[in-house]
GUGU-523068 format. One line per 10 residues: number of its first residue (from 1); their letters; for each residue x, y, z of C-alpha. Coordinates in pm, 1 decimal. Example, Ala and Ser with C-alpha at 12.3 -4.5 7.8 and 13.67 -1.06 7.14 Angstrom:
<sites>
1) AS) 1230.0/-450.0/780.0  1367.0/-106.0/714.0 $
</sites>
This chain:
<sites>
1) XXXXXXXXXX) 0.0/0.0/0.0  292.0/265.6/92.8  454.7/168.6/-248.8  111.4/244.7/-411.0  42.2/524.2/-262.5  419.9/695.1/-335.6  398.3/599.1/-705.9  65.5/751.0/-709.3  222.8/1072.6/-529.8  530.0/1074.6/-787.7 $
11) XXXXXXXXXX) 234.6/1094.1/-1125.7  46.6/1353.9/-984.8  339.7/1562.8/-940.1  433.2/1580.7/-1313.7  78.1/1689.1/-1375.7  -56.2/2012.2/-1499.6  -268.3/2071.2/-1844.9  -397.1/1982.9/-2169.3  -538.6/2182.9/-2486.9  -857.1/2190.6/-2605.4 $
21) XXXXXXXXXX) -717.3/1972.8/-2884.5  -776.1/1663.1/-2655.4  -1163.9/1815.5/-2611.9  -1202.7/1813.9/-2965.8  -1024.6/1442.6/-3033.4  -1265.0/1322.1/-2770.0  -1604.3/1431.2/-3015.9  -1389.6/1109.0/-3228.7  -1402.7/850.3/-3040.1  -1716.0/615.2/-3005.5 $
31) XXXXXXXXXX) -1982.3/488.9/-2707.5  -1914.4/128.8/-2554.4  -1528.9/110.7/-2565.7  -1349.1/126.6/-2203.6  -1180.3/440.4/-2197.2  -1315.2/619.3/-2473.4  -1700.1/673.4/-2402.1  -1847.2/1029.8/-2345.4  -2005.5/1117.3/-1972.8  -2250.3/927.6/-1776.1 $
41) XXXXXXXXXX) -2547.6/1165.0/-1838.0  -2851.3/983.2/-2045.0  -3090.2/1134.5/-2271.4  -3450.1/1055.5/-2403.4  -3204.2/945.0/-2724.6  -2911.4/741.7/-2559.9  -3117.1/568.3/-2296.7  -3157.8/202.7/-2285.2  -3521.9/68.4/-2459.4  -3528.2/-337.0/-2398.7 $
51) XXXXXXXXXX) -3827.8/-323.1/-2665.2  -3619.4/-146.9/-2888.8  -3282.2/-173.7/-2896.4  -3116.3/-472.7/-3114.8  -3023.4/-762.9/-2884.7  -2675.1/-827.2/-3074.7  -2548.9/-1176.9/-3114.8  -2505.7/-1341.8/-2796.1  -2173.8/-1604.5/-2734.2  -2141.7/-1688.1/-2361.2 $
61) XXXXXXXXXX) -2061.7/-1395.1/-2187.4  -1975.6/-1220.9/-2585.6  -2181.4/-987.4/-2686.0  -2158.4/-870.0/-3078.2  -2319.5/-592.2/-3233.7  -2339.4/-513.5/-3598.9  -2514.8/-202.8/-3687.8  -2530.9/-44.5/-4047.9  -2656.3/302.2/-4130.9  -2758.0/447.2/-4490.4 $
71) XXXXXXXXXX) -2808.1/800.8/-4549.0  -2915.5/997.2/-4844.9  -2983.8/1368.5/-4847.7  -2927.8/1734.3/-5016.9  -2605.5/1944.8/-4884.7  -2673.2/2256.8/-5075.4  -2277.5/2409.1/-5007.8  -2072.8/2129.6/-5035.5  -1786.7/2337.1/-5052.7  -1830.3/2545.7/-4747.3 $
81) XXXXXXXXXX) -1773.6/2829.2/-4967.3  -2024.7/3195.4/-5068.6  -2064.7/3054.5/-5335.3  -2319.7/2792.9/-5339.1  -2270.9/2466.4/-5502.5  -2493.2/2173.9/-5387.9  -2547.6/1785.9/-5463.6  -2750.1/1503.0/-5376.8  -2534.5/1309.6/-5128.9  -2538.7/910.6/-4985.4 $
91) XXXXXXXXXX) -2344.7/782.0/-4732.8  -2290.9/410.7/-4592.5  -2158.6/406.8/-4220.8  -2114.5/-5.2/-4139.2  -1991.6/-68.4/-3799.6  -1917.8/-333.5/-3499.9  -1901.9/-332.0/-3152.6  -1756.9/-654.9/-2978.7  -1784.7/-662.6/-2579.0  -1733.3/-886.7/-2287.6 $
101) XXXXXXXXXX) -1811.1/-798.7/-1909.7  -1769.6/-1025.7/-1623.1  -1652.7/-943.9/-1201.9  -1280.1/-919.7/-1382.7  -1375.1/-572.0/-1546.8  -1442.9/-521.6/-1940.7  -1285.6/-575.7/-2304.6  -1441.2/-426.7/-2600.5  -1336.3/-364.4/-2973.8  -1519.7/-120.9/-3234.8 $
111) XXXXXXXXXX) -1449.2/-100.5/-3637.8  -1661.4/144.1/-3826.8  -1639.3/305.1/-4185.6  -1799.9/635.1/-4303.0  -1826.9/579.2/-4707.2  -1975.4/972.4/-4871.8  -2100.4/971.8/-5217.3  -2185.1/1347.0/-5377.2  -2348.2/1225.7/-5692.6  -2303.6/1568.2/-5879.4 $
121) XXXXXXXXXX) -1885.1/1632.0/-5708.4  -1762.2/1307.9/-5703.8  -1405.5/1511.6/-5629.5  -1554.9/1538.5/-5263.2  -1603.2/1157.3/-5235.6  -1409.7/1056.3/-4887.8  -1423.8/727.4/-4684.4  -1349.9/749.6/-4304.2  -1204.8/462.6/-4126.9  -1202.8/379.5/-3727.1 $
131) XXXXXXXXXX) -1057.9/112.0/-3482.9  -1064.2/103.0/-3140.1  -956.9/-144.7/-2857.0  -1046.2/-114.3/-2490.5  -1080.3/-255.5/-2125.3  -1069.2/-276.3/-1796.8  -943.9/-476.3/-1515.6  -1052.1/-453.6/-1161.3  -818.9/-469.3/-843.0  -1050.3/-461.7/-580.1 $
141) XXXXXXXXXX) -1212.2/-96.5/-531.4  -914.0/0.4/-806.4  -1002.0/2.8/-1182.1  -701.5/-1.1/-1479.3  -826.3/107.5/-1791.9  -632.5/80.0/-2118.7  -708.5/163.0/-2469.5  -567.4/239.2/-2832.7  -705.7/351.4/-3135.4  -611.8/459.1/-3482.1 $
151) XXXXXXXXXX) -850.8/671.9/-3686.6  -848.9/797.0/-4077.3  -1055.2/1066.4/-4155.7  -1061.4/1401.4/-4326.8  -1078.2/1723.5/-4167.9  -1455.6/1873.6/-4209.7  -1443.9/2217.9/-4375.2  -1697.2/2321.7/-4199.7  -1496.2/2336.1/-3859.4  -1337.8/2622.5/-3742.1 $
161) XXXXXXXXXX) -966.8/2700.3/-3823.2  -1037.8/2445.5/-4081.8  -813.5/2517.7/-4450.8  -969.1/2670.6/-4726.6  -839.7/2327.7/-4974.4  -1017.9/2179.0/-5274.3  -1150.2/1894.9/-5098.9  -1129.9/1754.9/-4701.9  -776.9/1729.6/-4564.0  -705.2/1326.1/-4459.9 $
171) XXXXXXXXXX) -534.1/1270.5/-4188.7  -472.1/984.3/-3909.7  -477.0/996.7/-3539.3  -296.8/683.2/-3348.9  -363.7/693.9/-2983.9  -288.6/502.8/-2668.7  -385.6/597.5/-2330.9  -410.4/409.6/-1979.5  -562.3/522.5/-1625.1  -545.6/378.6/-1281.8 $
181) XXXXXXXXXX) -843.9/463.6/-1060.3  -762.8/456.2/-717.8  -1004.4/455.9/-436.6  -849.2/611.8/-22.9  -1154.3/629.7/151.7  -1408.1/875.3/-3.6  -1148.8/981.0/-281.1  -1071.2/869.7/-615.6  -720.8/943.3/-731.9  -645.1/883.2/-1140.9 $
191) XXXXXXXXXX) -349.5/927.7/-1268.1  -335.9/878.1/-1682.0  -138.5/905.5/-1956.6  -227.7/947.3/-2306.6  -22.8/970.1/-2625.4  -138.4/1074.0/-3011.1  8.8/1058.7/-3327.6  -83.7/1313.8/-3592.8  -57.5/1253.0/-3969.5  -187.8/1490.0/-4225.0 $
201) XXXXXXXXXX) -196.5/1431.4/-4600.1  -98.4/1731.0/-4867.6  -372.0/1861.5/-4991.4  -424.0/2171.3/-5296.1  -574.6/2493.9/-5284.8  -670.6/2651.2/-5587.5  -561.6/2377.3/-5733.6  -178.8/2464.2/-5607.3  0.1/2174.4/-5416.6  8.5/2273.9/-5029.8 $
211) XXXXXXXXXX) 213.8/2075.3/-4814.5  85.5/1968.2/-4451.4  382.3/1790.3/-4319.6  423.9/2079.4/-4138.0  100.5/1984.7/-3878.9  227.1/1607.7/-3821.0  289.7/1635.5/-3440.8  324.3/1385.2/-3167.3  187.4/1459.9/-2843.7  220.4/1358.6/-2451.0 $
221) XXXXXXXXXX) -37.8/1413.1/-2178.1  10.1/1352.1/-1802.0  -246.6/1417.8/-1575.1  -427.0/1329.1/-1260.0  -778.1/1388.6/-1157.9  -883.7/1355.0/-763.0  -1269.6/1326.8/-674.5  -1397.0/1368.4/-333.1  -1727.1/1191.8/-280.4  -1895.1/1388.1/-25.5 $
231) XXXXXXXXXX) -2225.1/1236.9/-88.4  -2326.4/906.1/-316.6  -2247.1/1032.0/-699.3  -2166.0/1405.3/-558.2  -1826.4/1487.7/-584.3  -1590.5/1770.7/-589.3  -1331.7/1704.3/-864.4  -967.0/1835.0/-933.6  -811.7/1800.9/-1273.3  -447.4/1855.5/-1347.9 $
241) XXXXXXXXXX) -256.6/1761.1/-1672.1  29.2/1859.6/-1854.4  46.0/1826.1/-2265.1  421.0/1816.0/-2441.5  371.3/1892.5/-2822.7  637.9/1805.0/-3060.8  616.7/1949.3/-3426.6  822.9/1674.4/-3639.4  890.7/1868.7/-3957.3  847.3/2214.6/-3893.1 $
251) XXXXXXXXXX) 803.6/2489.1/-4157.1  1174.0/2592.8/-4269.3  1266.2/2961.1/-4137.9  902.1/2969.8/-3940.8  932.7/2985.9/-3569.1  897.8/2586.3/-3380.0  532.8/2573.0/-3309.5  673.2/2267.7/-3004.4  532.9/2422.6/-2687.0  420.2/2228.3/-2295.5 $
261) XXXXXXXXXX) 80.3/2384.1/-2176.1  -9.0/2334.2/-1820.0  -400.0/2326.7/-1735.2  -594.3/2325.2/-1392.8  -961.6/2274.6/-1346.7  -1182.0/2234.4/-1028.7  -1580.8/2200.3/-1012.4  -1814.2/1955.7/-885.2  -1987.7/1604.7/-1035.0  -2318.6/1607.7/-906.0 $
271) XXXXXXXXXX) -2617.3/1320.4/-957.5  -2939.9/1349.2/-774.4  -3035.2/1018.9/-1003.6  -3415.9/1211.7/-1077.3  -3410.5/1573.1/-1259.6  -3033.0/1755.9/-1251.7  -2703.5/1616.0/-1356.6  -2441.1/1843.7/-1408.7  -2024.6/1816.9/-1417.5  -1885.5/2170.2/-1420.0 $
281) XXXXXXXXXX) -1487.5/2231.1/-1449.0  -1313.3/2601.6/-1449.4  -982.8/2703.0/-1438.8  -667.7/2827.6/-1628.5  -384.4/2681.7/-1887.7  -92.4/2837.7/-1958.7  148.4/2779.8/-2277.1  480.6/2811.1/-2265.8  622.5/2735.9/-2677.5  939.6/2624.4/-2723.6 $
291) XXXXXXXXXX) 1017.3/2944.1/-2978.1  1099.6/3276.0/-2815.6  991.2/3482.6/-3074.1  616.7/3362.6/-2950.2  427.4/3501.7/-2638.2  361.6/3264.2/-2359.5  -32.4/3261.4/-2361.3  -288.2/3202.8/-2035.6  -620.1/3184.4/-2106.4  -958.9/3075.6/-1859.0 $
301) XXXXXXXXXX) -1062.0/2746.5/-1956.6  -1397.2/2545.6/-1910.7  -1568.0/2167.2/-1942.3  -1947.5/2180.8/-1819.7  -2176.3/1959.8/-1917.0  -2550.1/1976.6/-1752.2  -2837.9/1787.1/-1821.0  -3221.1/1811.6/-1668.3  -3491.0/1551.4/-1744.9  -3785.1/1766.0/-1629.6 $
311) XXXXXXXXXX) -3982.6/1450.6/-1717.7  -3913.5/1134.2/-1856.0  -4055.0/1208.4/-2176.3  -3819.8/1527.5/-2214.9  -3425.9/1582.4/-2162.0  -3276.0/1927.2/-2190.8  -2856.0/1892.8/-2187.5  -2605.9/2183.4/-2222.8  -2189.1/2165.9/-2309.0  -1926.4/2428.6/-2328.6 $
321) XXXXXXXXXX) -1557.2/2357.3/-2363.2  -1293.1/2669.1/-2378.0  -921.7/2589.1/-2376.8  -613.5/2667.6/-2626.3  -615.5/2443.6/-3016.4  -274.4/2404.8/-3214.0  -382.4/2625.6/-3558.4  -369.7/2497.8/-3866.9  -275.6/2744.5/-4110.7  128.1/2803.6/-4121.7 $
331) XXXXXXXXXX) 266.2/3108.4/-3962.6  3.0/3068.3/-3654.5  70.3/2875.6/-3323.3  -272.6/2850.5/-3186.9  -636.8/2992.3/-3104.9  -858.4/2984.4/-2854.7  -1145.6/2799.9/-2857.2  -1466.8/2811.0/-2722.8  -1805.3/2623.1/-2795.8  -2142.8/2567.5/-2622.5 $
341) XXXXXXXXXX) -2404.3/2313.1/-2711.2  -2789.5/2332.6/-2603.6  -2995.0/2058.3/-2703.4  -3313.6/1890.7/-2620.0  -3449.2/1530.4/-2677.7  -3873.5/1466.1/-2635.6  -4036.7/1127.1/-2653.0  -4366.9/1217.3/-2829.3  -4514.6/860.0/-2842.3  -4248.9/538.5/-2733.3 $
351) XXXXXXXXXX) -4217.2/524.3/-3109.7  -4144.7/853.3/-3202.1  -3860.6/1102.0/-3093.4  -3805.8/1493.4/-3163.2  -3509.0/1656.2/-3109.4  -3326.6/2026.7/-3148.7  -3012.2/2131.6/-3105.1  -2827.2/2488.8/-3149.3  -2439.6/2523.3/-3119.7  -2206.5/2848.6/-3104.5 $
361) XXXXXXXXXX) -1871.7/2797.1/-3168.8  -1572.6/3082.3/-3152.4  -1215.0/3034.3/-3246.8  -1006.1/3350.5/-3146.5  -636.2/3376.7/-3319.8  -400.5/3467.5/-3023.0  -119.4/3593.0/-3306.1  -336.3/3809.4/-3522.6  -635.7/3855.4/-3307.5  -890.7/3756.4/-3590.8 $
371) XXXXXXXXXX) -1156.0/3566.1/-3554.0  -1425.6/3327.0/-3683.8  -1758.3/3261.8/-3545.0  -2028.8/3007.5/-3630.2  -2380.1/2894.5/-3514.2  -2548.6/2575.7/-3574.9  -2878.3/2491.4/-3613.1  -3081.1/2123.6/-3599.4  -3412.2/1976.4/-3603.0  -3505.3/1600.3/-3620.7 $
381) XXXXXXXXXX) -3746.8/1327.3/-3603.9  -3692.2/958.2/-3555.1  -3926.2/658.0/-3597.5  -3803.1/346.0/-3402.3  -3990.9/99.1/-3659.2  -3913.2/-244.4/-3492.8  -3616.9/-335.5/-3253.1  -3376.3/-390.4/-3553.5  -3495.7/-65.2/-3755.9  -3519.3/289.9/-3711.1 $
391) XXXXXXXXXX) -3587.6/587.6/-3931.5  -3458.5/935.1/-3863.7  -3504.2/1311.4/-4073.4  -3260.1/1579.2/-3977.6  -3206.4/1916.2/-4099.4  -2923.7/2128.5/-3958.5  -2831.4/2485.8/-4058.6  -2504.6/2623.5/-4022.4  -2377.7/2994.3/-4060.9  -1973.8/3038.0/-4024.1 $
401) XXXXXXXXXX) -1864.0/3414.9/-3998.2  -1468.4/3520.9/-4010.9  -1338.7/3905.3/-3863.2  -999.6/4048.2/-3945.8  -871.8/3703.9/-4091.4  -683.7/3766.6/-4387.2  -806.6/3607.0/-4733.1  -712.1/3282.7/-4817.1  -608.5/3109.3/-4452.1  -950.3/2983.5/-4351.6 $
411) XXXXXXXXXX) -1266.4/2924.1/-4556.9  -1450.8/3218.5/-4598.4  -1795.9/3317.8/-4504.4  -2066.1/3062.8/-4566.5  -2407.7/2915.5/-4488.6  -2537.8/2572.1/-4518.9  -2826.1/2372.3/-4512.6  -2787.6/1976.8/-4508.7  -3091.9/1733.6/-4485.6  -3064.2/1364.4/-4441.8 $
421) XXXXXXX) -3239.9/1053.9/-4452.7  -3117.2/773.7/-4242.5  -3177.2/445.3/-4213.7  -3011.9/223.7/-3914.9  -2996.7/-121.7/-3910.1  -2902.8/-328.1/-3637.6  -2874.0/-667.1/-3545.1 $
</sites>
């Protein structure tokens, strides 16, 4: 136990921040992998329905869980652009979740593909790949969790900061990360670790070759996170981390983007198990680049998430995230980003679902002070047909806005309307 308990001491003490870059990396990763799920909190949508939901393919104490989805709609800018160009779109998303559970802790694996068709700019055509391998093993009150992923996709144009190229950027993300929950009493100390690998394909713009090799980075995180349970699932949490980013082939005669940012956040964790659930997190990071000739930047830095279920027919959740993102356009170190999410899930009939959503999302560039802002819109409707079928209609609405950004380094202004048909299949 004293061994523990100084090993445990030694982690925490290397601990200070990460960037929002591992808030935005998280909105990859999927549901019902150790390690790599979102919060606790459950919606009208996420939450279990026994007459619903597919039973999977049962093998002893295996459970596996096949689910295809097929989408067809009308994206009316599908280059992101003021000038409007639209096409009929369809998209095939096949994937597979493989679990096992027993008093030992967990194991699950996850493969998925994202295949998009535009019928009418076949140049946009990209497929999106994902793999993912997770578990956990239990030592008493203690829990180890391991995991590692690799993901190809292509950067969305419609995010912030995104580049203004002829089609989505493609890039790959390996990661591997491990955390040891351990319980002293009423408090949970985890210490983690968590490593990425960024790879970015050259891309064009304007049809002029644009290298990216410039962005492939390789990143370490250390933190530790220390809960005080005060009351069953109410706790006051601490979260320190610190994030080491290493540049490997930096622009020649730009300054070394390489920097360590330091981040702390306290709040509280809070479950009354009937109408409120809400995890709120403030504090500060502060980045220190490697470079001299750029400015050591501290900015205030939030995770909240809060959701009420006013009834059990309706669930009302709300997310913000603010913290510091590595930039992609060369000659810029970073931005700060900040985002909030308000959406709300009703259960018209047990059948039939509604849902809304609106998101505002601000990227502020700490080197030129410019700035983009966008708002997103969505509506939808779902029809859960049978327990292996369910039909959804969603239309979202997005308006992106830049100020004092010069031409050329991020999309420019732009609205967009996408609606989509989808289909899900599940065994």
């Amino acid at each position: 136990m004293r061994n523990r308990r100084a090993w445990l001491a030694a982690l925490c003490l290397l601990t200070g921040a990460v960037t929002a870059e591992a808030q935005i990396l998280t909105t990859l990763f999927p549901e019902g992998v150790p390690g790599y799920g979102t919060g606790p909190g459950v919606t009208v949508q996420s939450r279990a329905r026994p007459e619903y939901d597919p039973l999977g393919i049962q093998i002893d104490t295996l459970t596996i869980q096949p689910l295809l989805s097929l989408s067809t709609g009308y994206d009316d800018n599908v280059f992101t652009g003021p000038t409007h160009v639209g096409s009929w779109e369809a998209t095939a998303n096949p994937s597979l979740l493989v679990n096992t559970r027993g008093s030992y802790g967990s194991l699950a694996a996850y493969v998925s593909a994202n295949d998009v068709h535009y019928l009418t700019e076949p140049s946009q055509d990209r497929v999106d790949a994902d793999t993912f391998l997770g578990g956990t093993y239990n030592f008493g009150r203690d829990v180890l969790t391991l995991g590692a992923a690799y993901l190809a996709r292509h950067e969305d144009r419609t995010a912030l900061d995104a580049l203004p190229s002829d089609r989505p950027v493609a890039f790959t993300v390996a990661n591997a990360r491990a955390a040891y929950a351990a319980a002293f009493g009423p408090f949970t100390l985890t210490p983690s670790i968590d490593l990425n690998r960024w790879r970015f394909d050259n891309t064009t713009i304007l049809g002029q070759p644009v290298s990216e090799a410039s962005r492939d980075r390789s990143t370490v995180q250390l933190g530790a996170t220390v809960r005080y349970e005060w009351m069953n699932a109410r706790d006051a949490v601490l979260v320190t981390r610190v994030l080491d980013t290493h540049y490997d082939e930096p622009t020649p005669g730009a300054p070394s983007n390489n920097s360590v940012s330091w981040q702390a956040l306290v709040g509280i964790d809070y479950d009354n198990d009937t109408v409120w659930r809400y995890e709120i997190l403030g504090g500060v990071e502060y980045r220190q680049p490697a470079s001299s000739t750029i400015a050591p930047q501290t900015a205030g830095i939030a995770e909240a998430e809060v959701v009420w279920s006013p009834s059990g027919m309706t669930t009302v959740r709300f997310t913000a995230n603010r913290g510091i993102e590595d930039a992609a356009q060369t000659g810029l170190s970073s931005f700060t980003y900040t985002s909030a999410e308000w959406r709300v899930d009703h259960e018209l009939t047990r059948s039939v679902l509604l849902d809304a959503s609106a998101i505002a999302r601000q990227a502020t560039f700490n080197q030129t002070g410019g700035q983009q802002f966008g708002v997103d819109l969505g509506v939808g409707i779902t029809w859960l047909l049978n327990r292996n079928a369910r039909l959804s209609l969603t239309y979202d609405f997005s308006d992106v806005r830049n100020s004092h950004l010069p031409a050329g380094v991020v999309a420019g202004d732009y609205t967009r309307d996408l609606t989509l048909l989808t289909l899900r299949i599940g065994l």
